[in-house]
N, C-alpha and C positions, 0 to 999 in steps of 0.2 A: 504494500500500500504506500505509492508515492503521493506524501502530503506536496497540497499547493497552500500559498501563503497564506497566512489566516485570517482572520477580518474579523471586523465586530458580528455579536450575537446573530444569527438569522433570523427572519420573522417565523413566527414558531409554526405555520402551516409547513414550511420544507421539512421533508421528513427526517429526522435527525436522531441520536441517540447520546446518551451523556451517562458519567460512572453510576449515577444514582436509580438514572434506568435499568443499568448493568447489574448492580449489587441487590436492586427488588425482585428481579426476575431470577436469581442464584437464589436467593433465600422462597421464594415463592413466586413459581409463572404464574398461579390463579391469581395472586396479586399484580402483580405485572400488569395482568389483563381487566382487570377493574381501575387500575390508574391510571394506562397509558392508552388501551385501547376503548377502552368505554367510557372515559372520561369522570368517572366516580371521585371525586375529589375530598376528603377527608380533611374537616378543621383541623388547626393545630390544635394539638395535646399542649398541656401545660407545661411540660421539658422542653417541649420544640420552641413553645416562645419565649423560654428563659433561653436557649441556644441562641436564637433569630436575635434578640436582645444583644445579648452577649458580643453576637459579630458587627452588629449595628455601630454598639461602642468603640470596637477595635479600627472599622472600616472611617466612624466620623475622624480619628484622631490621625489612622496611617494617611485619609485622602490628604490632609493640610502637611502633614510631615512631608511628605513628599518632595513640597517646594521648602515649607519652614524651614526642616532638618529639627525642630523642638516640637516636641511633646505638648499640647494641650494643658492646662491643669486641669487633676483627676475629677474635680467637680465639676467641670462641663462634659468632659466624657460621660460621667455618671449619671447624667443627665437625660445626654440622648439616649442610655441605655434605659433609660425610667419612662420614658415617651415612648421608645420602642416598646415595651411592654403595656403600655397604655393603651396604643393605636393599635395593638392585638388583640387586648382584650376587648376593646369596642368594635370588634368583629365576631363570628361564630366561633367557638372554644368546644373542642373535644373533651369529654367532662367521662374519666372513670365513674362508675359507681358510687366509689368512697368519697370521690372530690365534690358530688352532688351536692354532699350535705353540709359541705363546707362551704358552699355558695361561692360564688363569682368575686364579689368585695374582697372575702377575704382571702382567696387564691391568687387575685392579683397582688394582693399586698405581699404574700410571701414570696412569689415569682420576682416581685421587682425588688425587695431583699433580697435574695438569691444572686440577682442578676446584676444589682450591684455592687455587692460585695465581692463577685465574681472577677469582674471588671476590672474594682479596684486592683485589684492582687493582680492583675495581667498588666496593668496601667504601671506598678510600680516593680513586678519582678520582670518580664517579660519586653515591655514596651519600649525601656530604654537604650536599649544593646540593638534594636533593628530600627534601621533607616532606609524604608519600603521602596520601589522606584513603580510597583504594580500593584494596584488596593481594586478586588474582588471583579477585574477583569473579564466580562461577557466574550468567550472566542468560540469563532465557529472552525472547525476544520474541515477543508471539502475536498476530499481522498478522490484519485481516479475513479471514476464511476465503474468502470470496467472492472476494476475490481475490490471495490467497494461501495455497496451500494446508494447509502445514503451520508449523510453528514455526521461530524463527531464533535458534540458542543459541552462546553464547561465554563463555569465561573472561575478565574484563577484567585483564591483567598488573598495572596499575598507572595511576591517576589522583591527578594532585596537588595540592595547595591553590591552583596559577595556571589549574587546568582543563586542563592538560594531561595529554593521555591519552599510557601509554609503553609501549613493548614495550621486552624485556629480549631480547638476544641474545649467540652467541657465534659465531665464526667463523676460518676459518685466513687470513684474507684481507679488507682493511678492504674494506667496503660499495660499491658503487658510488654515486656522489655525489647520484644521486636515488633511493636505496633507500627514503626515508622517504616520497617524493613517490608513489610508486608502489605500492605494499606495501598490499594488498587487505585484508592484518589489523587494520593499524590504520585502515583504512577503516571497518571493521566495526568495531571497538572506536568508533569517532567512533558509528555505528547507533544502537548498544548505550546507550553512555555516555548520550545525548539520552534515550533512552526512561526510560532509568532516572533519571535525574535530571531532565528535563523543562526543560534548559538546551543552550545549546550551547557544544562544547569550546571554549577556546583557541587550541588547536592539539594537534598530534600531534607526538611525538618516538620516533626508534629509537636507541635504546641499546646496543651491540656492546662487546663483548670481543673483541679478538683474541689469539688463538696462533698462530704462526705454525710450519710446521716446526722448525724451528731452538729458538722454546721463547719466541722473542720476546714479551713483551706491550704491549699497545696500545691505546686505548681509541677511538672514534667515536662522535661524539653529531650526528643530526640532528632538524632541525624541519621541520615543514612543516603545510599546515591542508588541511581538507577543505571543501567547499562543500556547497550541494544538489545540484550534479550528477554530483559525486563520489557521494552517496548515493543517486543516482537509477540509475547506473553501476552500483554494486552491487546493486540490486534486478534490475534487467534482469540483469546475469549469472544470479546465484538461480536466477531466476523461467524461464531458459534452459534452466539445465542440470539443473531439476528436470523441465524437458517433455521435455528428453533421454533424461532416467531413465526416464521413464514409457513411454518407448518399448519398454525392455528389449533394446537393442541398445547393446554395452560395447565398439569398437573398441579394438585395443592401441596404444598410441601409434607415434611411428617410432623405428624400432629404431635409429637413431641420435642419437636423446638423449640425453644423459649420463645421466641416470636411470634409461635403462631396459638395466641392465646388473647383475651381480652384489653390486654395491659399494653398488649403491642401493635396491636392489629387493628386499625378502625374496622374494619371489614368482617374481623372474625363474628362480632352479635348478630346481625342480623341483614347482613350482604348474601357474603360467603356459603355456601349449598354445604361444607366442608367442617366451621366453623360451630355457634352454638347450634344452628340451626339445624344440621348437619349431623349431630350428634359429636361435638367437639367436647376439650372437657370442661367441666363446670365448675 
């Protein structure tokens, strides 16, 4: 698959595939096929908009770094992270069971707690060592048609003045110690990044916040690089699971993955043929 140069996001009618469509369809094609192909679209869950918050903050302080070269002070970051969660929640909210009865008011409160405490701890261990040159990047990449058949698109998190490409995460539980080694996104960010710059990365690094129950925080920084057969790795997957698709046959995963349970699944209650309805477990 010879990439041609990359260009901003496509208009999202071109048929296109991105890691997140890649990593739904590995963990579950019936899901795949309620998201991408039937358009079933699932509120954010209350993680997702303390995540979505989370990169909001990181995104408002790297876009001015850029040119600054300085840091924001933490209370205006912390800011946008507190409005991003706001402008979420004054949308549709994926609600567990148990969150029901906690109601809306006070889920947001503890979200945008979360989410700024979150922040903080990234704003003051994390923030100051990177001097970004790329803040969350829309790239399309449009491969030979011949042998590839549609388009490969991603948001780039973050690329920085040593060419290192970064994901920004958050988590109840520090990474396992080859998270960065392994992690198919920043694979594809490494893709991406080549095409669009027509150089190759550095290396790759995953960035983690933790919270832990308790309310702990903690931070995890790993590196690691990618090669050509990393990149060749991720074309075969692609190029697999898009001949998958084309089958029109969306197996449900096994019903004993964590995933495919209530807690995970917008889909498993009452979508899903598989799920509770389905006779999944209860």
């Amino acid at each position: 698959m010879s990439p041609e140069p990359a260009t901003a996001a496509a208009p999202r009618r071109e048929p296109h595939i991105s890691v997140s469509a890649l990593q739904m369809y590995q963990r579950c094609p019936q899901q795949y096929e309620f998201r991408y192909l039937k358009g079933l679209r699932i509120p954010p869950g209350v993680a997702q908009i303390r995540g979505r918050a989370f990169h909001e903050g990181i995104a408002h302080n790297f876009r001015q770094k850029v040119d600054s070269r300085v840091d924001l002070p933490v209370d205006e970051v912390q800011g946008a992270t507190a409005e991003k969660v706001d402008a979420e929640f004054a949308g549709e909210v994926f609600l567990l069971p148990d969150e029901r009865s906690v109601g809306l008011s006070n889920l947001r409160g503890a979200t945008k707690d979360a989410a700024v405490r979150m922040i903080g701890v990234h704003h003051e261990q994390i923030a100051p060592a990177i001097q970004p040159t790329l803040v969350e990047r829309s790239i399309t990449l449009r491969p030979d048609p011949a042998k590839f058949p549609i388009n490969i698109t991603g948001i780039l998190d973050l690329a920085d003045e040593q060419d290192f490409i970064r994901d920004n995460k958050t988590g109840s539980k520090t990474p396992n110690k080859d998270a960065a080694e392994k992690s198919q996104q920043l694979t594809m960010y490494a893709l991406l990044f080549r095409a669009l710059t027509g150089r190759q990365e550095r290396g790759v690094a995953l960035d983690t916040v933790v919270m832990t129950e308790k309310g702990n925080l903690s931070t995890n920084i790993q590196e690691s690089r990618r090669d050509g057969a990393d990149i060749e790795a991720l074309k075969a997957r692609l190029s697999v699971t898009l001949a998958a698709i084309k089958t029109g046959i969306f197996p449900p995963t096994n019903p004993d993955s964590w995933w495919c349970s209530e807690k995970w699944c917008g889909y498993w209650d009452d979508v899903c043929p598989f799920g509770r309805k389905g006779g999944g477990a209860r």
